[in-house]
N, C-alpha and C positions, 0 to 999 in steps of 0.2 A: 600218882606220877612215878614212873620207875625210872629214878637214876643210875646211872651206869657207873659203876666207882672205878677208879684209879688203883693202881698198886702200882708206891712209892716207896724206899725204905725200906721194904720190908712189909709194908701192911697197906692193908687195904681202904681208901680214902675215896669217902663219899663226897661231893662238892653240895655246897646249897646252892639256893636257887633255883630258877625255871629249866635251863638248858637248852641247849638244840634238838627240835623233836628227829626221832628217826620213824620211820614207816612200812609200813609192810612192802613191798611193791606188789604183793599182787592183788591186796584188799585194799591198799590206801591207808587201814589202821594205822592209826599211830599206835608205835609198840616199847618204844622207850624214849627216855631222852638222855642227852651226854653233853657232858660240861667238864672242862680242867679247873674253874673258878674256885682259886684258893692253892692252891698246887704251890708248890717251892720247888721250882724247875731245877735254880741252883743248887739246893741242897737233893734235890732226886740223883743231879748228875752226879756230885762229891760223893755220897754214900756209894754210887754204883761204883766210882772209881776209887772208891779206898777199904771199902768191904768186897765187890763183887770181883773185881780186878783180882786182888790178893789171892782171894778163895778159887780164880780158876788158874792162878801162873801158881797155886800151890800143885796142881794135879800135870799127871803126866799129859802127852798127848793121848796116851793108849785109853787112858783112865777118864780122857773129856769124850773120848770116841765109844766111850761103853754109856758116858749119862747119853749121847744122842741116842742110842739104838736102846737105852733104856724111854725115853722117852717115847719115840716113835713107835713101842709096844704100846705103852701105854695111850697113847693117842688112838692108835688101832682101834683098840678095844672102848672109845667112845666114837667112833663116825656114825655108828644111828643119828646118835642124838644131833650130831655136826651137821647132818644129812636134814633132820627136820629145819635146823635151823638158818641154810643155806638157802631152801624151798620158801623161805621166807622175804629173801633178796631177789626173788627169781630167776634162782637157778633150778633145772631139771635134775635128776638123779645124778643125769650124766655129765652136768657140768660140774655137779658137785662133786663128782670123784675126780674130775680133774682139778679141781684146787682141792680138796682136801687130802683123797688117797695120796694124790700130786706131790702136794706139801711134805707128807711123812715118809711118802717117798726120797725128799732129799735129802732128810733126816738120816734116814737110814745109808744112805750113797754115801754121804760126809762119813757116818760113822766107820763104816768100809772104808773110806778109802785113810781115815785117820790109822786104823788097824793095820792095814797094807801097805804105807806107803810113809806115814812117819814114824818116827825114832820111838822106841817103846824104853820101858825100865823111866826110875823116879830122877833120874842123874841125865837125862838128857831132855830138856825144858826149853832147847833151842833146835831150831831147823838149820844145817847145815848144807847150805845151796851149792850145789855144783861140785867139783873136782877142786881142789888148791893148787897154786899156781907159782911155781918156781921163781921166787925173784932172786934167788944168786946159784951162781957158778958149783956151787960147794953143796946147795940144798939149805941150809943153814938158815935160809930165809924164807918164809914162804906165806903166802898169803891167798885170801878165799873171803866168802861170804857167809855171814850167818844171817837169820833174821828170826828176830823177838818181839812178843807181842807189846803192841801198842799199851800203856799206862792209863787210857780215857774210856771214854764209852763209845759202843756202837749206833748211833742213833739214827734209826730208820721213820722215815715218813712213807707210809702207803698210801696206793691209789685206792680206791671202792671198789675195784673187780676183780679182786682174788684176795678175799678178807683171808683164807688161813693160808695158802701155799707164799705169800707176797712175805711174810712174816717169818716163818720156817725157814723158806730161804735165804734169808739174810741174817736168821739166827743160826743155822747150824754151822757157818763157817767161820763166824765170830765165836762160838764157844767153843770149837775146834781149834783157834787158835791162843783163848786164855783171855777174851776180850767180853767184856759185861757186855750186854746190851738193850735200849730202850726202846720200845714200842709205840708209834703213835699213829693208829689207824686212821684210815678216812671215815668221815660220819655217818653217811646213807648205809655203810654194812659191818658198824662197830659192834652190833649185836652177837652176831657171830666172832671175832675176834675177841669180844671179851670172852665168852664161855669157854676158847681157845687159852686165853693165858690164864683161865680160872683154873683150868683141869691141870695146865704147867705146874702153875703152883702149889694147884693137889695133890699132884706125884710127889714132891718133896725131890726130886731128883736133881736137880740145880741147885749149887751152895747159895747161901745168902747174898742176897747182892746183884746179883746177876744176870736178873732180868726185872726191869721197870716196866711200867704200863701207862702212861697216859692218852686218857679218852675225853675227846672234845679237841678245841682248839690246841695248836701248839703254843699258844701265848709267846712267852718272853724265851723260851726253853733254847734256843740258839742265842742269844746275846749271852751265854753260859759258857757255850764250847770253848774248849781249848788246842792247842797246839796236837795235844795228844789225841784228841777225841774224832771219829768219823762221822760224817751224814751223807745217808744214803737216801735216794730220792727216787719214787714211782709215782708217774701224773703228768701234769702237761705240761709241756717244753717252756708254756709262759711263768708257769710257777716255777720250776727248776732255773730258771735265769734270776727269779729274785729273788727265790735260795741261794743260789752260787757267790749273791755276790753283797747276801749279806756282810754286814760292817764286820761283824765279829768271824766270820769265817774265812772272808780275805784278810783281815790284819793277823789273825793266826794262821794263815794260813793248809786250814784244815782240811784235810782229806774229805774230799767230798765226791760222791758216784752217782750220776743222773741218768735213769730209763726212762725216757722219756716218751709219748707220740711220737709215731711216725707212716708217714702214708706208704705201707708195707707192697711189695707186688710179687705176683708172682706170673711169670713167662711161660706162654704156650708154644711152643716149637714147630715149626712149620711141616716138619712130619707126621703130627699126631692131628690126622685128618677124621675126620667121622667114620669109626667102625675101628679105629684103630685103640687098643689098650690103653695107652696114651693121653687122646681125646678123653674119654672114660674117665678118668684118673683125673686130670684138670679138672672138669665140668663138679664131678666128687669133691672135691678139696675146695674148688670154690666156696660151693652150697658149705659144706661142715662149717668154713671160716667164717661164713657168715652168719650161721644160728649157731654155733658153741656158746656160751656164754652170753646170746640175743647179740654174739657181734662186739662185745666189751671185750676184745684182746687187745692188747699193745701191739700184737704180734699179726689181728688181723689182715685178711688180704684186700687192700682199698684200691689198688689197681691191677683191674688182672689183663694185663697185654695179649694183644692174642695177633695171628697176621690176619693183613688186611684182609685179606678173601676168606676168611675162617669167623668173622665179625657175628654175621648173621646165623650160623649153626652153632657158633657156644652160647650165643644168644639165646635161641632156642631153646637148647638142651640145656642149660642152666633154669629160664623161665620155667620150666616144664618139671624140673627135680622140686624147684621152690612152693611151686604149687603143691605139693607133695607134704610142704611143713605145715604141720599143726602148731596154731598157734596158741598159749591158753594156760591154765595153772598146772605147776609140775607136779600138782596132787597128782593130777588124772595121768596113766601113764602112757596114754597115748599123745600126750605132747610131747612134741620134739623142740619147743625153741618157747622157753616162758619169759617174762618182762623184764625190761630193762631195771638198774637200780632203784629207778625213782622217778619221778614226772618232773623233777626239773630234767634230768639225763635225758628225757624224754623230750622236753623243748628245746635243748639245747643240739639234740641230732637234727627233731625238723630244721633247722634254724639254717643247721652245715649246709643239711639237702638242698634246701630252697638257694644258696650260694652254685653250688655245685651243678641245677636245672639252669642256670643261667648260660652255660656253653653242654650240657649234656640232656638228653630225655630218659626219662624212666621207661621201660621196657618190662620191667614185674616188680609190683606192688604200687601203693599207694601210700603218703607219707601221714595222709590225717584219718586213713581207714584201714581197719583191722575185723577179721572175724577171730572173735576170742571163745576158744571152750574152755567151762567152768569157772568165769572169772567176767566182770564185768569190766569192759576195754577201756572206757574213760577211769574207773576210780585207780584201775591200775596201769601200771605203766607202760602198755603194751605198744609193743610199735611192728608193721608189717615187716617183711624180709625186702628190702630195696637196692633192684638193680636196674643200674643208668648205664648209658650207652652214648659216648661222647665220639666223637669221628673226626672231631679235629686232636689228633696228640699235642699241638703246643698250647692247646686250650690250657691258663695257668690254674683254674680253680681246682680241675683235680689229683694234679700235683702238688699244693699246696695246703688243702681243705681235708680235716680227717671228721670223717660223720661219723661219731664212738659209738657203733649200734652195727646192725641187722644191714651197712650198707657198704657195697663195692661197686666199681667203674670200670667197663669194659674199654678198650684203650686200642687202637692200633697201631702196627709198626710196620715196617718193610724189609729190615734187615738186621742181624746181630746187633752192627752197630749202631741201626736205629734205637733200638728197644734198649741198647744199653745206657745210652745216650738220653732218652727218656726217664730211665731208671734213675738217673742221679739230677733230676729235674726234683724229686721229692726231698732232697740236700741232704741224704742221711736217713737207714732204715735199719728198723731190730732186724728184720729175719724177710728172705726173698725166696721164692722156691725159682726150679726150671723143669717145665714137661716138658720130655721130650726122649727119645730111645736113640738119638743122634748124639754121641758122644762130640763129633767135631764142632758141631752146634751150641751143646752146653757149655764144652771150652772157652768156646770165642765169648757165650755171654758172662760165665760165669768168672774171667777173665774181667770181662770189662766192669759188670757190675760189683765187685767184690769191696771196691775201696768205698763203696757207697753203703756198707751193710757190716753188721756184727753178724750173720750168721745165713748160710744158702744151705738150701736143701735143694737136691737134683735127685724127679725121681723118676723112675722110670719101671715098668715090669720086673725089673727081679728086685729090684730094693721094697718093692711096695705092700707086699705081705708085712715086714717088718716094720718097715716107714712108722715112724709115730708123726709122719705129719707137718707141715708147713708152719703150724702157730706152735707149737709145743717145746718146750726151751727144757733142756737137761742139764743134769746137773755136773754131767762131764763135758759141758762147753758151755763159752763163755756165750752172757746173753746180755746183751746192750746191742750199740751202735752208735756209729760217727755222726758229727753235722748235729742237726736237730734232734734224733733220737738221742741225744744226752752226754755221747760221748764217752761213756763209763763200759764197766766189766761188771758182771754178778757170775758167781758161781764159776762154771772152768776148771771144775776139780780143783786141785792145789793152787790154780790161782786164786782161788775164794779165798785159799785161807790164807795167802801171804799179804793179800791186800788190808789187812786187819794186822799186818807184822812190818817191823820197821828191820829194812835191809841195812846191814853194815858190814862195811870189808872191814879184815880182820889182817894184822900183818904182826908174824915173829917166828920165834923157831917152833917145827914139827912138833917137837916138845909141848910149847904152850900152849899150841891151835890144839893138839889132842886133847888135851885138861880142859881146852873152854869149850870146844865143840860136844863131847865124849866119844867122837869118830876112832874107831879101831883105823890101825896100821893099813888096813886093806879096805877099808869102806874112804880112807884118803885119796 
């Protein structure tokens, strides 16, 4: 029996007992098991905030910005092995560079933009916000913002579908800002995440302290938090509510950031008629959204609006690309789209779907049939690419209903402010795209759907050589969302890192704000 250890403290702790089995998804194997049983949450968290804390508000900003792009070298130079072990969750090659390259990808952004964009030298260990702001007559008095890193820990809970990028990114902004932070993966793809913060550890690159690991349950480890301390949340909106509102996180009232589900869409424009670029581009972005990752994005596309007389030809041309996916193990490199995390992820999509046939039809795939290459379809967790096709728009299930897998809802509208009006029927989304090569068009939607989303893309032929894409979140924008998608910010360049930093106005003379900020005469 292979348990998965812990690293608490400083060292690396094996739990007894049985555990929660983890499994292969695409052999069914069981290939480890993971358990916290035994763990001292409270004392993980105090060592992180009085050894790990210390050791990074001792370093410059310049100097946390070289361990990340130190890191992210090092990281590089193991993605083989990340790569096999990702193939194990049922990710293709290609998913796996988009969580993994992905991840060290923002590794490296953070580390740039800590170089570029904060205070360098050992004497400036604060960010000094904005311009200072005259409060008297004479100058004599003047006042401005600084912000300092938080005294507690950063404590992240991840979802299963991006074991290394979900991690990365919510560490590189916290040790950019001088803030420890704790790890506690989801179970079905903790295998990869540990060998993830094994290899962390191996570099020696992070002072002591500074980054915890617990695998398995999160046990009692929130009844710990403090006033000082963050939690950051990826998963579903019904767990992030009884996160939020834990006892110990409302009476401390602790910083807490929820990514939550959200039934994502993206708008077809009434110009991008068949033959046109446009069309192409939609019908493209659909299919990817739906086999990237077999469909496990946060960000993927669950309703894809389209106008009403355009119903039947995205229909088509969609049904007709899908057909086109291979479905099967990501050994073989002619699969394009391998298994889900696990066979429960697996019953718990049929589950959505069979909700969601209730006002829509399936038009390509089937929910309990699959042809699998290389891989046998019941022991793994394969599920077909499934597209529904609903015709009534206030139908509520597929506004409300997110099937975490291989599935999207073709939707019609009639007007901007139909489809916009639609758009916030889902109460709150990460990321919305708009096809369309009609600027006046994308205005009026992207106008109206905006207060309903953390993030739109509008693309159209000249942005789309470039485009990274409808689900794909950077590291130089903010990626959450209102309403049910959780409500929170991650990443956003420098907003990453001040969310990890407590804001305070500063008020005296020029004089003393220069000594406490270390802003020269001219950077004032």
């Amino acid at each position: 029996m292979n348990l998965l250890p812990s690293y608490v403290q400083d060292r690396w702790y094996t739990p007894a007992g049985d555990g929660t089995p983890v499994y292969d998804a695409v052999t069914g194997e069981e290939i480890a098991r993971a358990s916290s049983a035994g763990i001292d949450m409270a004392g993980a968290l105090q060592h992180a905030r009085t050894v790990g804390g210390p050791a990074l508000r001792s370093l410059s900003f310049h100097q946390r910005a070289q361990l990340l792009a130190g890191l992210a070298a090092h990281l590089r130079g193991h993605r083989e092995e990340l790569y096999a072990l990702s193939a194990r969750t049922g990710a293709t090659l290609y998913d796996s560079k988009y969580d993994i390259d992905g991840g060290i990808g923002v590794l490296r952004h953070y580390a740039e933009l800590g170089l570029r964009e904060l205070p360098g030298g050992e004497e400036r260990l604060v960010y000094a916000e904005g311009p200072q702001e005259s409060l008297s007559r004479d100058g004599s008095f003047v006042g401005g913002h600084v912000c300092t890193p938080l005294r507690g820990v950063a404590v992240q809970i991840n979802a299963y579908n991006f074991p290394v990028w979900a991690p990365l990114e919510k560490l590189a902004p916290a040790v950019l800002a001088g803030v420890p932070s704790l790890i506690k993966p989801a179970t079905p793809t903790c295998v990869l995440t540990s060998r993830l913060v094994e290899l962390i550890v191996e570099s020696g690159l992070l002072p002591p302290g500074s980054l915890s690991y617990v695998c398995g349950g999160a046990g009692d480890l929130l009844d710990h938090v403090t006033e000082q301390d963050l939690v950051s949340f990826t998963g579903s909106a019904a767990t992030a509510e009884r996160l939020r509102t834990h006892p110990s996180v409302v009476r401390q009232a602790v910083r807490f950031n929820a990514e939550a589900d959200s039934v994502n869409c993206s708008v077809l424009g009434p110009d991008a008629t068949p033959g046109t670029p446009e069309f192409d581009l939609y019908v493209e972005q659909l299919v990817t959204e739906m086999t990237v990752k077999a469909g496990q994005k946060c960000t993927a596309i669950r309703r894809a609006f389209v106008p009403v007389d355009l119903m039947g030809a995205v229909g088509e041309a969609a049904a007709a690309r899908l057909a086109e996916v291979v479905v099967g193990n990501p050994a073989d490199p002619s699969v394009r789209m391998g298994a889900l995390a696990g066979l429960a992820q697996r019953e718990e999509v049929r589950r959505c779907v069979k909700t969601l046939l209730d006002s829509a039809r399936l038009i390509f795939g089937h929910p309990d049939r699959v042809d699998v290459r290389g891989a046998d379809a019941e022991r793994g967790a394969f599920l077909s690419p499934l597209l529904l096709r609903c015709d009534d728009p206030g139908a509520s299930a597929p506004h409300e209903v997110e099937a975490f897998g291989p599935v999207s809802t073709l939707i019609p509208y009639t007007s901007p402010e139909h489809v916009a009006f639609l758009a916030s029927l889902g109460r709150g989304s990460l990321a919305g795209s708009v096809v369309t090569g009609d600027p006046y068009f994308a205005r009026e939607v992207a106008l109206g759907v905006a207060p309903w989303h953390g993030r739109l893309l509008v693309l159209d032929t000249e942005s789309a050589k470039a485009s990274t894409g409808h689900g794909s979140p950077l590291p130089a924008l903010i990626h959450g969302g209102p309403g049910r998608a959780g409500g929170g910010e991650e990443m956003g360049g420098i907003r990453g890192v001040l969310h990890h930093m407590q804001r305070t106005a500063l008020q005296g003379s020029p004089r003393m704000l220069a000594t406490l900020t270390g802003r020269t005469a001219e950077e004032r």
